[in-house]
Structures are given as structure tokens and as C-alpha cells.
Backbone as XML, in Angstrom:
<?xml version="1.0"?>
<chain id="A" units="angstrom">
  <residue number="1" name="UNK">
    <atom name="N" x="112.313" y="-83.768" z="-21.220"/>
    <atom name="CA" x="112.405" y="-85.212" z="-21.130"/>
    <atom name="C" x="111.265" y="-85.807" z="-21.946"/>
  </residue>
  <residue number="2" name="UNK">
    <atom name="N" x="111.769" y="-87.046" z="-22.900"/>
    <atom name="CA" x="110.864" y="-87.480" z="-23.588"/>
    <atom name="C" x="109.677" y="-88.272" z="-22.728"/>
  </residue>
  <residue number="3" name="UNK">
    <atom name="N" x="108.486" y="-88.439" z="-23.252"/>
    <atom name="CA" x="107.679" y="-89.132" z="-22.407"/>
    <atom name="C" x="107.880" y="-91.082" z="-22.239"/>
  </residue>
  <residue number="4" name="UNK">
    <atom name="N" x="108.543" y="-91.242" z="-23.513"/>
    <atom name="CA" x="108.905" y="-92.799" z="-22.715"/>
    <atom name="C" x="109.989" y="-92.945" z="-21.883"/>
  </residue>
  <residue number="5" name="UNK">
    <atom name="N" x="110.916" y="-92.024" z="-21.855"/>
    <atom name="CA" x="112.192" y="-91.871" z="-20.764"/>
    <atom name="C" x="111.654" y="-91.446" z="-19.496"/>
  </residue>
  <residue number="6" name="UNK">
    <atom name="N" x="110.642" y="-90.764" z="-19.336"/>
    <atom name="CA" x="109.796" y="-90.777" z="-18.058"/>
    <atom name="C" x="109.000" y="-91.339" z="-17.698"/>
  </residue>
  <residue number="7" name="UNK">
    <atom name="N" x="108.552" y="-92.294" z="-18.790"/>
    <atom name="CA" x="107.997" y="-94.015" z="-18.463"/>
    <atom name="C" x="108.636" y="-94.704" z="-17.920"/>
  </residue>
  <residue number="8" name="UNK">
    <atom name="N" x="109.726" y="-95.026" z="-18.662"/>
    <atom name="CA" x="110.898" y="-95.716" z="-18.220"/>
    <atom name="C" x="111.107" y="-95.523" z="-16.692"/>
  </residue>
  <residue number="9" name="UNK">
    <atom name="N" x="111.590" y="-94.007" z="-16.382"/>
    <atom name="CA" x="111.888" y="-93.764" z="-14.947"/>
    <atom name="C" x="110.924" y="-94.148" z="-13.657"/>
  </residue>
  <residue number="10" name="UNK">
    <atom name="N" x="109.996" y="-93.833" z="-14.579"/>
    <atom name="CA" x="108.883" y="-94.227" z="-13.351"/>
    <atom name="C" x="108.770" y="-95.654" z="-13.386"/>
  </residue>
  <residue number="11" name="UNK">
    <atom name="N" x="108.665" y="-96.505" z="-14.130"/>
    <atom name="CA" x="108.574" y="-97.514" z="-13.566"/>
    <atom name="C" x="110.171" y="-98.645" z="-13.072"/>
  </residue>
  <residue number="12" name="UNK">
    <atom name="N" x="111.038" y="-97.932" z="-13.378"/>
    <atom name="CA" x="111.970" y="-98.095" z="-12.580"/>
    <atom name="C" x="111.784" y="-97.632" z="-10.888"/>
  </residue>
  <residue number="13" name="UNK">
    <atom name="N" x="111.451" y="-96.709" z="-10.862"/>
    <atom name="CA" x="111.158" y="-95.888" z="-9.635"/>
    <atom name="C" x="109.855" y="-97.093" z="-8.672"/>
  </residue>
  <residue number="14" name="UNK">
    <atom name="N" x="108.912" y="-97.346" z="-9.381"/>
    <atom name="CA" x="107.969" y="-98.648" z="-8.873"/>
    <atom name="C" x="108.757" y="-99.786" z="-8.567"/>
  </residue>
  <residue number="15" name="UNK">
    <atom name="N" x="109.593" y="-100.174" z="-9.910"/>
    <atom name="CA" x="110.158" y="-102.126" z="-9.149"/>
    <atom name="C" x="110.797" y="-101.533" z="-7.855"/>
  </residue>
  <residue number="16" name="UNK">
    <atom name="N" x="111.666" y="-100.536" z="-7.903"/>
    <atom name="CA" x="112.584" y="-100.648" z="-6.641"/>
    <atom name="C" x="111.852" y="-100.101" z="-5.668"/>
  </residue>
  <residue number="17" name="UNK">
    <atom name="N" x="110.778" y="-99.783" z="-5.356"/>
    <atom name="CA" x="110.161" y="-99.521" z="-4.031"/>
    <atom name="C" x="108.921" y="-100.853" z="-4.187"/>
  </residue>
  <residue number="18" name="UNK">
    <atom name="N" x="108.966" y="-101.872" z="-4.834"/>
    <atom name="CA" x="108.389" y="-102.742" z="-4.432"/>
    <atom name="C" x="109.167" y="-103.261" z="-4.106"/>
  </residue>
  <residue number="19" name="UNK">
    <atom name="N" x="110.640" y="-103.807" z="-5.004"/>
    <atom name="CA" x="111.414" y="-104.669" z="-4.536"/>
    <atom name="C" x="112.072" y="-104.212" z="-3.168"/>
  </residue>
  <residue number="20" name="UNK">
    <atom name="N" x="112.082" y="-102.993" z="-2.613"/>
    <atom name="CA" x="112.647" y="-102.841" z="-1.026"/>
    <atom name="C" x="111.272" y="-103.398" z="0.111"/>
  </residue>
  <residue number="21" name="UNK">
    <atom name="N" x="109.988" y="-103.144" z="-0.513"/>
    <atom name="CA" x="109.340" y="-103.841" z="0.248"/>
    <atom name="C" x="109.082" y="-104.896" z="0.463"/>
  </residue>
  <residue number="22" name="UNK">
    <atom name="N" x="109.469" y="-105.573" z="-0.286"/>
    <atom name="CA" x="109.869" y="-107.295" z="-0.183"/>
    <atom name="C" x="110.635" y="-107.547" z="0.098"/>
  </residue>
  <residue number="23" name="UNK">
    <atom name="N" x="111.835" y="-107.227" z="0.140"/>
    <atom name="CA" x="113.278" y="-107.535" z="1.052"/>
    <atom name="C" x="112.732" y="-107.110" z="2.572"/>
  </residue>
  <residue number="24" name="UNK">
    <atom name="N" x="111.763" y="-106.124" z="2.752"/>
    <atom name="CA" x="111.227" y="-105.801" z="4.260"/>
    <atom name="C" x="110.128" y="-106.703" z="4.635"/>
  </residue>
  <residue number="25" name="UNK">
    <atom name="N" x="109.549" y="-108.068" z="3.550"/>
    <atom name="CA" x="108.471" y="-108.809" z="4.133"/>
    <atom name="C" x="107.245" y="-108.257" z="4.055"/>
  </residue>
  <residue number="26" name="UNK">
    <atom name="N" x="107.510" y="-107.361" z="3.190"/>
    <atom name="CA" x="105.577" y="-106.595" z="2.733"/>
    <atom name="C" x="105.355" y="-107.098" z="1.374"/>
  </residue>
  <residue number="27" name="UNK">
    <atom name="N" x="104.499" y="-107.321" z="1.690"/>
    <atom name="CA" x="103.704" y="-107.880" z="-0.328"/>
    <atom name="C" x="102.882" y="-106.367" z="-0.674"/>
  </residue>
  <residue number="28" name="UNK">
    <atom name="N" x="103.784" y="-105.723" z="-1.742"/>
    <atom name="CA" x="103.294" y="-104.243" z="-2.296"/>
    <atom name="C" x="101.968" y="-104.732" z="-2.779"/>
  </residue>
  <residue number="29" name="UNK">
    <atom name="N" x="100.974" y="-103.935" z="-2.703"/>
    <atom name="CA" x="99.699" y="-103.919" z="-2.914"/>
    <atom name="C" x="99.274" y="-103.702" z="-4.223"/>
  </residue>
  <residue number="30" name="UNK">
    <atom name="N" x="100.116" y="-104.090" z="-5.567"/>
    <atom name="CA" x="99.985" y="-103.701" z="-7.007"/>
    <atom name="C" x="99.252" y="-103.906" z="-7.688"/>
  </residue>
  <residue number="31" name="UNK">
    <atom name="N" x="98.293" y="-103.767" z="-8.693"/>
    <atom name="CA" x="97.678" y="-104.568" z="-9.812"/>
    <atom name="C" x="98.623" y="-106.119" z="-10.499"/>
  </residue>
  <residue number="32" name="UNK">
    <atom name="N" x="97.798" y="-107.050" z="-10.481"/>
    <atom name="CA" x="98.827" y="-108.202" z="-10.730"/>
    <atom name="C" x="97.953" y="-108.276" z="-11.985"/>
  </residue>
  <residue number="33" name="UNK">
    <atom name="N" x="98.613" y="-108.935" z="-13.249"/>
    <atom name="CA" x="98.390" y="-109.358" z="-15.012"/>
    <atom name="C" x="97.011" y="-110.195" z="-14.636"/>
  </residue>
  <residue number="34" name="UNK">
    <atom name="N" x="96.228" y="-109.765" z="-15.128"/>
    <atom name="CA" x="95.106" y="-110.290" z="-15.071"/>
    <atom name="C" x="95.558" y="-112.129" z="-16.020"/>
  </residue>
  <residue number="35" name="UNK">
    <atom name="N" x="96.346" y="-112.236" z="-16.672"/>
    <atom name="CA" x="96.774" y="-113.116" z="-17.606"/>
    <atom name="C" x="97.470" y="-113.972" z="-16.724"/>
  </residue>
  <residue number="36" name="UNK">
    <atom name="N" x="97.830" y="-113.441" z="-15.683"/>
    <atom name="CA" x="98.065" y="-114.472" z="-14.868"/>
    <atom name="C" x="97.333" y="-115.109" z="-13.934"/>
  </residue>
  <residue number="37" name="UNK">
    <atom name="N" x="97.550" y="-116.310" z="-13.335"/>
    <atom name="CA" x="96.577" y="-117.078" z="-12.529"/>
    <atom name="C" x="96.356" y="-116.353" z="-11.625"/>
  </residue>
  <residue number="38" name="UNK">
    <atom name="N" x="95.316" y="-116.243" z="-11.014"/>
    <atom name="CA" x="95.095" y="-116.040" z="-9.756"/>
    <atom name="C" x="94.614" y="-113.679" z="-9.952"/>
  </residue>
  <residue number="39" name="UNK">
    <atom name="N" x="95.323" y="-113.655" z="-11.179"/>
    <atom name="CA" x="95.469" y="-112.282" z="-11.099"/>
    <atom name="C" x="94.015" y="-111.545" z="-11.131"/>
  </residue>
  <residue number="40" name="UNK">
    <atom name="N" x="92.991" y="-111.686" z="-11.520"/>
    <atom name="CA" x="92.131" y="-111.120" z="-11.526"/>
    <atom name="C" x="91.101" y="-111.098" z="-10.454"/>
  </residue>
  <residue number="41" name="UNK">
    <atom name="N" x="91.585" y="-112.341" z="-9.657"/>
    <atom name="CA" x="90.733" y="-112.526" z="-7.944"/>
    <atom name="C" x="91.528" y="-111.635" z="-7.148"/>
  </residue>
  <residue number="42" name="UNK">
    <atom name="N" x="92.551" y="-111.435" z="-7.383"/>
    <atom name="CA" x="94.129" y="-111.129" z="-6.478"/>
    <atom name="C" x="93.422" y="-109.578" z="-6.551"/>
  </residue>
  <residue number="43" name="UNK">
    <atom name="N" x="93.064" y="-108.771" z="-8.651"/>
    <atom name="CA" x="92.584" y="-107.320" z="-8.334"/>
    <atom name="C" x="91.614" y="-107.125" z="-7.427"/>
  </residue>
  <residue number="44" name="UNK">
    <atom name="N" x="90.271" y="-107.962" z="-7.654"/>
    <atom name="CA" x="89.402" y="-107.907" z="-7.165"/>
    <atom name="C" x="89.468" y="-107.965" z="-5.716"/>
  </residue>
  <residue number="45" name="UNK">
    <atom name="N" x="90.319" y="-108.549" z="-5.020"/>
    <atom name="CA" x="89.758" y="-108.571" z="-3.672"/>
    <atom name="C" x="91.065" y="-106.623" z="-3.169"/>
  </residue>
  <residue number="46" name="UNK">
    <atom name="N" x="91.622" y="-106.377" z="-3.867"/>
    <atom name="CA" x="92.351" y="-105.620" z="-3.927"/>
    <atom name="C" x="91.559" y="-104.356" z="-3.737"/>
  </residue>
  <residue number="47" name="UNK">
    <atom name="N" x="90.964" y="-104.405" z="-4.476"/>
    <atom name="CA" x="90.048" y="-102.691" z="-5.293"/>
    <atom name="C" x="88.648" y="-103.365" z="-3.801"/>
  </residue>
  <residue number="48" name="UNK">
    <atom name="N" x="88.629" y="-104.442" z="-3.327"/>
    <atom name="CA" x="87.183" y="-104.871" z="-2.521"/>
    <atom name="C" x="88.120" y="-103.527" z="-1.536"/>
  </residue>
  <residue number="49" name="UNK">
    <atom name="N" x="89.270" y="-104.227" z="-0.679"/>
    <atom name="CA" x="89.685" y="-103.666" z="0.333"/>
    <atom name="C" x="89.751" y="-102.191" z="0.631"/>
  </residue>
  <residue number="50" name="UNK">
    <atom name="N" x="90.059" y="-101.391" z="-0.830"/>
    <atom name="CA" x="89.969" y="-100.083" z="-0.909"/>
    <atom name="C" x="88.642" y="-99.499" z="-1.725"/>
  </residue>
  <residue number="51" name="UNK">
    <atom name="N" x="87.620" y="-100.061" z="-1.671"/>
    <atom name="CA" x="86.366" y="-99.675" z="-2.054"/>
    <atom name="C" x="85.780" y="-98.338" z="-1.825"/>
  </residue>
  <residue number="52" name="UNK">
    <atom name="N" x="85.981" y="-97.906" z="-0.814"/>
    <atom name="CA" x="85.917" y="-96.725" z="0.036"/>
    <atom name="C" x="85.979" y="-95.233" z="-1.085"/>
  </residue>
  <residue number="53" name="UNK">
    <atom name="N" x="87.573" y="-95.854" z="-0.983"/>
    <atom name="CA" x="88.920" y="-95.070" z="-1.032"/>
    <atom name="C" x="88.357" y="-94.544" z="-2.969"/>
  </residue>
  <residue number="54" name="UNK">
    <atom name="N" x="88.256" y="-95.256" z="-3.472"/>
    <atom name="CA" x="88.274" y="-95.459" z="-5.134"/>
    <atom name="C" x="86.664" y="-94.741" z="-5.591"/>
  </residue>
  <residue number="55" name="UNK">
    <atom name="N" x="86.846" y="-94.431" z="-6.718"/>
    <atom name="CA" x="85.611" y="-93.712" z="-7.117"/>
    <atom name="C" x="85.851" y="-94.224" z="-8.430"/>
  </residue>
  <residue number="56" name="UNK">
    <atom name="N" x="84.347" y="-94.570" z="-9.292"/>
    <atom name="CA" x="84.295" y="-95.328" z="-11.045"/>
    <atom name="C" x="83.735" y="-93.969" z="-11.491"/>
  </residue>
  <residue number="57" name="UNK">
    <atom name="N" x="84.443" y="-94.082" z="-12.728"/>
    <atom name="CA" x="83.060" y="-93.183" z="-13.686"/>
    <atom name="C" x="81.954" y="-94.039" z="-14.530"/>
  </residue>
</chain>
């Protein structure tokens, strides 16, 4: 399998398990476009919550 056809899949494989968690009333926990409003407070308090969890190089 080529590697953009398994790009492709995978992020097919992402919308639809976000989009089932929104039909269930969960807001998926994703990276949002920093280009968008709000998106770069939205990472930040994101990566705050799992601070722990995450390791930088």
C-alpha cells in the first residue's frame, strides 16, 4: 500500500470516529488549525490538560 493511500485511510479512519463522537455528544479532543480563531488557546489549554501525559524534546 502506497503511503498516501494509507494517509488517506487513516484519516478517514479519524473523521469517522470523531464524527461518531459527536453524534454521541463528546467534543473529540483533536488539535484544532491554529489559523483558526480560537485554535491555538483551544491547543494550549489541550496539551495544559495532558501535561503529565506528553513529553518535549
Amino acid at each position: 500500500m502506497s503511503t498516501i493511500t494509507t494517509s488517506i485511510l487513516l484519516q478517514a479512519v479519524t473523521y469517522e470516529a470523531a464524527r461518531l463522537l459527536v453524534e454521541q455528544g463528546i467534543e473529540p479532543e483533536i488539535y484544532r488549525s491554529q489559523n483558526e480563531d480560537g485554535g491555538r488557546e483551544y491547543n494550549e489549554a489541550l496539551e495544559a490538560k495532558y501535561d503529565d501525559r506528553l513529553s518535549r524534546m
